[in-house]
Biopython code that builds the backbone (N, CA, C, O; Angstrom):
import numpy as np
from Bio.PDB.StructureBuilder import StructureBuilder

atoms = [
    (1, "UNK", "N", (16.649, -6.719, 11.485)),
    (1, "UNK", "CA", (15.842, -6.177, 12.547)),
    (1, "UNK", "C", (14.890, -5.106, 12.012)),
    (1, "UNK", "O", (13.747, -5.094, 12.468)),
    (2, "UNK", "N", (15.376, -3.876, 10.754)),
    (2, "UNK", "CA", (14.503, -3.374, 10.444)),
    (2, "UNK", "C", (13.150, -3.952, 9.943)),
    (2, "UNK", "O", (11.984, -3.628, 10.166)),
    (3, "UNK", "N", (13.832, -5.110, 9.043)),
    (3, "UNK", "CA", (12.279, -5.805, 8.921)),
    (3, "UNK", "C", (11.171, -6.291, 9.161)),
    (3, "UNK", "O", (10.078, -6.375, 8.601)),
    (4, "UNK", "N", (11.946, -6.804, 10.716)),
    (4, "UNK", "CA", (10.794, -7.186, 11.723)),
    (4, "UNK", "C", (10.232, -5.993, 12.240)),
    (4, "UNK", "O", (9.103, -6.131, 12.711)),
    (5, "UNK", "N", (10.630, -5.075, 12.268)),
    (5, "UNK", "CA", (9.743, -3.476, 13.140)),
    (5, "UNK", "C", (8.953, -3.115, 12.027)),
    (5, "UNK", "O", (8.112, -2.226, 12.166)),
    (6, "UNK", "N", (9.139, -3.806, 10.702)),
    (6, "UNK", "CA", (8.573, -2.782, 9.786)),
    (6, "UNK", "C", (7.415, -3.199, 9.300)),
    (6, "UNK", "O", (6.538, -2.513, 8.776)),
    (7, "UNK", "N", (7.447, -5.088, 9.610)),
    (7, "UNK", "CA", (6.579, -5.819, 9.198)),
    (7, "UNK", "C", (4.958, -5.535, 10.919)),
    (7, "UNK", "O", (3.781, -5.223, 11.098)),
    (8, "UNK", "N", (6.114, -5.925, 11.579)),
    (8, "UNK", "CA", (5.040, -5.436, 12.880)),
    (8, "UNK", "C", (4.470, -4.450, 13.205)),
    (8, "UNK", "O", (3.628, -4.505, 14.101)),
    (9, "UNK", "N", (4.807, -3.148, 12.498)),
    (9, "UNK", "CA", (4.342, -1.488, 12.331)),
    (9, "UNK", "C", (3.046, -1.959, 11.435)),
    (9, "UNK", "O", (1.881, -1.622, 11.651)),
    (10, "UNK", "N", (3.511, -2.808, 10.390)),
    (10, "UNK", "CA", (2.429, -2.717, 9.282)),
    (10, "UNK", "C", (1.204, -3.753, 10.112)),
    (10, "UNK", "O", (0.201, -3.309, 9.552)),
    (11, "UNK", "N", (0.901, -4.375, 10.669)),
    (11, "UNK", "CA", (0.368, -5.386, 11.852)),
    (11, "UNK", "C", (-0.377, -4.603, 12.490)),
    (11, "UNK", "O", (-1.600, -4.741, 12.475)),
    (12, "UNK", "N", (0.308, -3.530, 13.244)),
    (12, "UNK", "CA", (0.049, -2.811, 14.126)),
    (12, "UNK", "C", (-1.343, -2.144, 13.973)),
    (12, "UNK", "O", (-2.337, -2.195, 14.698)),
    (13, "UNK", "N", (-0.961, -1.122, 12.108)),
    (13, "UNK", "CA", (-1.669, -0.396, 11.611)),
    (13, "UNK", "C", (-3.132, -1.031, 11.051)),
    (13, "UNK", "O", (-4.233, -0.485, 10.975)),
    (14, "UNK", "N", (-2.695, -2.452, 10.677)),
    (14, "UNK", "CA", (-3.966, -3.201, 10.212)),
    (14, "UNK", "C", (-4.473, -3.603, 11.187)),
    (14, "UNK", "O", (-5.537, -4.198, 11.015)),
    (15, "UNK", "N", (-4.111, -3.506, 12.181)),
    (15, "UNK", "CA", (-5.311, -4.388, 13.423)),
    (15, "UNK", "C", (-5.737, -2.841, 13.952)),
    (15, "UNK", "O", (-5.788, -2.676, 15.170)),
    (16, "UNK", "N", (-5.993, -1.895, 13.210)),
    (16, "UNK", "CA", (-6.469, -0.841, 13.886)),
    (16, "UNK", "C", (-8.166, -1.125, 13.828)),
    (16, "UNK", "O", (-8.846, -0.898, 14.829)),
    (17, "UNK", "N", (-8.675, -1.553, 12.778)),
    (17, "UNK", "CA", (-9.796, -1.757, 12.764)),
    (17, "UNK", "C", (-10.347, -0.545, 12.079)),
    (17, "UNK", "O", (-11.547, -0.276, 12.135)),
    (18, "UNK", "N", (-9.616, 0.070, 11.538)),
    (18, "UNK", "CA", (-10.364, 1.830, 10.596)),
    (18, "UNK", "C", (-11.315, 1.713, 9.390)),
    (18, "UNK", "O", (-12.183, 2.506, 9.024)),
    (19, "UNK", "N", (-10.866, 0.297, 8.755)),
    (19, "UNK", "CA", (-11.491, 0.240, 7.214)),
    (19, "UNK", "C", (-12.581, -0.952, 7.517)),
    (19, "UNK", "O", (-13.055, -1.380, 6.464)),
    (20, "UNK", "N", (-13.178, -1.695, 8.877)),
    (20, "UNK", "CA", (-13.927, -3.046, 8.763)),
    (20, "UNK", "C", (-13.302, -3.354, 10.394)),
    (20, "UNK", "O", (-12.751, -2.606, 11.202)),
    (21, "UNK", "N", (-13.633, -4.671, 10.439)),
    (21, "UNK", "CA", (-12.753, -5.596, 11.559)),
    (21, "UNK", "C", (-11.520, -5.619, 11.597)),
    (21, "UNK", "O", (-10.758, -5.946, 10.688)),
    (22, "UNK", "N", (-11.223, -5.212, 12.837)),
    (22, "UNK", "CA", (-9.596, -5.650, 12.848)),
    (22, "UNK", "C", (-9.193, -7.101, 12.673)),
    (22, "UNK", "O", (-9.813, -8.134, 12.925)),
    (23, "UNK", "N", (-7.930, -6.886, 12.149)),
    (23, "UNK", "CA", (-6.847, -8.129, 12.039)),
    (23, "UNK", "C", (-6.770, -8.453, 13.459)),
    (23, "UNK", "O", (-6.882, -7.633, 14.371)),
    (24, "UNK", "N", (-6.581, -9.648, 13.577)),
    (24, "UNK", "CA", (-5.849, -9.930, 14.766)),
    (24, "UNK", "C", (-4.074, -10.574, 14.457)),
    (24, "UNK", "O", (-3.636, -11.589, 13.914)),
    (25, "UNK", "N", (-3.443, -9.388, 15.118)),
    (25, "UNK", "CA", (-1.516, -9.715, 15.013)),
    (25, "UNK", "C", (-1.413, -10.707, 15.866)),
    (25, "UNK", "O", (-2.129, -10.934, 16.841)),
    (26, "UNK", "N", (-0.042, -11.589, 15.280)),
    (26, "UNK", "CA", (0.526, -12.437, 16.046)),
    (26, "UNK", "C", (1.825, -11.980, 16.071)),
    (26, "UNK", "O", (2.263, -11.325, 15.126)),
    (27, "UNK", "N", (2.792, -12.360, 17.464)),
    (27, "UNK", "CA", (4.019, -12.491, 16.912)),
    (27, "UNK", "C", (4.870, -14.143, 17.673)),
    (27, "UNK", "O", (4.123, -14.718, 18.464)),
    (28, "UNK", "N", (5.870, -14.632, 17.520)),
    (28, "UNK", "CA", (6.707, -15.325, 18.012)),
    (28, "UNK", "C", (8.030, -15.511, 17.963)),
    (28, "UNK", "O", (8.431, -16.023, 16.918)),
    (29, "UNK", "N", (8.801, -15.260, 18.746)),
    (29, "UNK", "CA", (10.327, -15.184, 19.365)),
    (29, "UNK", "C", (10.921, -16.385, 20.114)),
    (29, "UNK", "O", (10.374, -16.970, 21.049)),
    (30, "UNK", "N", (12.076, -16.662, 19.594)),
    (30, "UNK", "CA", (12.244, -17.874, 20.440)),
    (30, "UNK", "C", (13.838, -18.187, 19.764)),
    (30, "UNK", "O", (14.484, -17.604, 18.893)),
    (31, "UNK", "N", (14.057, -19.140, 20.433)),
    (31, "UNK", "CA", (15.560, -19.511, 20.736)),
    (31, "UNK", "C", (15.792, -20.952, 20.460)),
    (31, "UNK", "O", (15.085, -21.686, 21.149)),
    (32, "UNK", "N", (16.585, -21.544, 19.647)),
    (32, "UNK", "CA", (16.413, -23.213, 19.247)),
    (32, "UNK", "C", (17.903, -23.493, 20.082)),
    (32, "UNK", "O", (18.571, -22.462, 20.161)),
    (33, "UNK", "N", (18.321, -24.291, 20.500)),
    (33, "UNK", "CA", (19.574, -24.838, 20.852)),
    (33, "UNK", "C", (19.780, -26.136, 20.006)),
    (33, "UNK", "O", (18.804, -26.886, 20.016)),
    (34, "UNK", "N", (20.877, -26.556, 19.264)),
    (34, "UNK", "CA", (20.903, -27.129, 18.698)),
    (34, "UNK", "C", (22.897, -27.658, 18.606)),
    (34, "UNK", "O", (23.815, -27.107, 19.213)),
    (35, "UNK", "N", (22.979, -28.708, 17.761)),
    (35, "UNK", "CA", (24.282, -28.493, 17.262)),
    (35, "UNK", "C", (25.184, -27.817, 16.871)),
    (35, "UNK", "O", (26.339, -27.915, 17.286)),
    (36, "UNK", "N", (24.804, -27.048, 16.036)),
    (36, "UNK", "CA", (25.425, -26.222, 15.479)),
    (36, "UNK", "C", (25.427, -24.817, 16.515)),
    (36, "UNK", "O", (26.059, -23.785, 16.290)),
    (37, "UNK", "N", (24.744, -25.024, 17.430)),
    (37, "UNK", "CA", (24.642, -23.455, 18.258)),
    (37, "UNK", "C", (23.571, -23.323, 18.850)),
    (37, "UNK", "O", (22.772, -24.247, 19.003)),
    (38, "UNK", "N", (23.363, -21.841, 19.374)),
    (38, "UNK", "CA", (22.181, -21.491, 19.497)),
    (38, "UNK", "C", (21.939, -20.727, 17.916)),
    (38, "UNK", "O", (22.814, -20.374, 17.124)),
    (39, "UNK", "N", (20.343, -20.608, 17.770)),
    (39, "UNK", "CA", (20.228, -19.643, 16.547)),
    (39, "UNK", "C", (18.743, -19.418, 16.978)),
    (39, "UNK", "O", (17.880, -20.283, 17.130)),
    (40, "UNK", "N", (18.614, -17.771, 17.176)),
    (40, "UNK", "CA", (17.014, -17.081, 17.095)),
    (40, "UNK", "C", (16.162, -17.184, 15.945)),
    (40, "UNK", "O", (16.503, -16.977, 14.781)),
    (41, "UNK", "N", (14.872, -17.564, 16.417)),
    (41, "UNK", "CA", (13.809, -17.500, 15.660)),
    (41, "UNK", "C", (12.903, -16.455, 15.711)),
    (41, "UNK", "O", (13.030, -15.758, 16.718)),
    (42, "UNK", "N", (11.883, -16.073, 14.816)),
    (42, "UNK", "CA", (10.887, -15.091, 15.033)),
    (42, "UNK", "C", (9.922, -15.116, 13.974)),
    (42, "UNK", "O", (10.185, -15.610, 12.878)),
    (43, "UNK", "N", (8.863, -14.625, 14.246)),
    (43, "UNK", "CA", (7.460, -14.459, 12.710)),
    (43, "UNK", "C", (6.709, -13.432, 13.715)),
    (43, "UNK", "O", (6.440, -13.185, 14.891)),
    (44, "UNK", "N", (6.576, -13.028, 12.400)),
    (44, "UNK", "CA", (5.368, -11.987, 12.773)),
    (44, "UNK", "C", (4.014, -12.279, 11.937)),
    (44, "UNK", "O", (4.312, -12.944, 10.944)),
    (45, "UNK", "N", (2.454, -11.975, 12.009)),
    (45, "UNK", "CA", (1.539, -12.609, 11.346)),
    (45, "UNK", "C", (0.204, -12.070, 11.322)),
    (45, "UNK", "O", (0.030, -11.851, 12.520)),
    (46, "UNK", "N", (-0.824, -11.724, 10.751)),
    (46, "UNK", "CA", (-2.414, -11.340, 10.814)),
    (46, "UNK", "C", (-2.996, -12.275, 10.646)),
    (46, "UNK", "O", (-2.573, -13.105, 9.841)),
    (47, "UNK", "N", (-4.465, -12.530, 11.518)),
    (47, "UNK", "CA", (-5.512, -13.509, 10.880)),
    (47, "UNK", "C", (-6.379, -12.536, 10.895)),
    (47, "UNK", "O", (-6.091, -11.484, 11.466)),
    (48, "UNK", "N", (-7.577, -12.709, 10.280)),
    (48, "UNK", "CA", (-9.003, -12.155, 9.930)),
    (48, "UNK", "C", (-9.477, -13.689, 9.328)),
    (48, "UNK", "O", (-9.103, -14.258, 8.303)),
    (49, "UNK", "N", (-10.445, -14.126, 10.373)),
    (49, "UNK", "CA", (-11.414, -15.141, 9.827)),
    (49, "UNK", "C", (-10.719, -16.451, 9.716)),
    (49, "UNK", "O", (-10.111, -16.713, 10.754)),
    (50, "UNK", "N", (-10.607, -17.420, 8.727)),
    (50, "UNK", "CA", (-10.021, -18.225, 8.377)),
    (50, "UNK", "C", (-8.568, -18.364, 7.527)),
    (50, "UNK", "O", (-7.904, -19.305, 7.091)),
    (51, "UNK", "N", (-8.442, -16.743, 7.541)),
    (51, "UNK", "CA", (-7.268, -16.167, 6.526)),
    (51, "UNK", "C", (-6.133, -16.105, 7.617)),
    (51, "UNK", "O", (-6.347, -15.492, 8.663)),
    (52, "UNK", "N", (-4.875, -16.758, 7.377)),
    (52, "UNK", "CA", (-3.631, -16.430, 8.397)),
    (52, "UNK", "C", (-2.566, -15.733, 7.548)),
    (52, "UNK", "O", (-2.367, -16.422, 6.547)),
    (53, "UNK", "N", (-1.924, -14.807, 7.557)),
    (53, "UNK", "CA", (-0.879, -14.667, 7.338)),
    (53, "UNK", "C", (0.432, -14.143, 7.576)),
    (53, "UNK", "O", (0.525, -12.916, 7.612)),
    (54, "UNK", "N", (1.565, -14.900, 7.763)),
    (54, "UNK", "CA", (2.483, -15.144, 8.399)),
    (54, "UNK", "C", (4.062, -15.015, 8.079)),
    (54, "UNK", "O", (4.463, -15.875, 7.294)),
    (55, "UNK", "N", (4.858, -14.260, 8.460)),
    (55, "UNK", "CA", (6.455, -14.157, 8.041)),
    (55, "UNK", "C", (7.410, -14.448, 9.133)),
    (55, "UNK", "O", (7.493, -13.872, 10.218)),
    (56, "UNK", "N", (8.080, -15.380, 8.702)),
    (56, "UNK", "CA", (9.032, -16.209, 9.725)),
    (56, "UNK", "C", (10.593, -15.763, 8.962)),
    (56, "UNK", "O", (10.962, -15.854, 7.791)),
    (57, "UNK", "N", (11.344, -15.210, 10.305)),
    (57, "UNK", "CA", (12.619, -15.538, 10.050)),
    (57, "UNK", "C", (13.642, -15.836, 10.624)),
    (57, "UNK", "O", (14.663, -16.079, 9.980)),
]
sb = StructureBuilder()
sb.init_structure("model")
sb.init_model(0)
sb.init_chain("A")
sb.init_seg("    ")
for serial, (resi, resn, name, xyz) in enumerate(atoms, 1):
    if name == "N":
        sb.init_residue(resn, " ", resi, " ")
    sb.init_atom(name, np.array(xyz, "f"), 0.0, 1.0, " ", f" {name:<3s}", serial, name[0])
structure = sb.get_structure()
């Protein structure tokens, strides 16, 4: 959990727009049901332009 606050802090700070255009943040949360269980999903992510980038866990 720290990682996800820490990765989305850093998101946060880059879509400020201080140094150029802001990033635009993504995030997604979600829930799979499956065989084995339920098990949570999540990513957090920036685009600028044609550039995405993205951390899923």
């Amino acid at each position: 959990m720290k990682v996800v606050a820490a990765l989305l802090a850093l998101v946060l700070v880059a879509s400020c727009g201080a140094d150029g255009a802001p990033l635009r943040p993504s995030a997604n949360l979600g829930i799979n049901i499956g065989p084995n269980g339920i098990s949570p999903s999540a990513s957090v992510g920036a685009s600028k332009g044609p550039v995405k980038v993205s951390v899923g866990l």
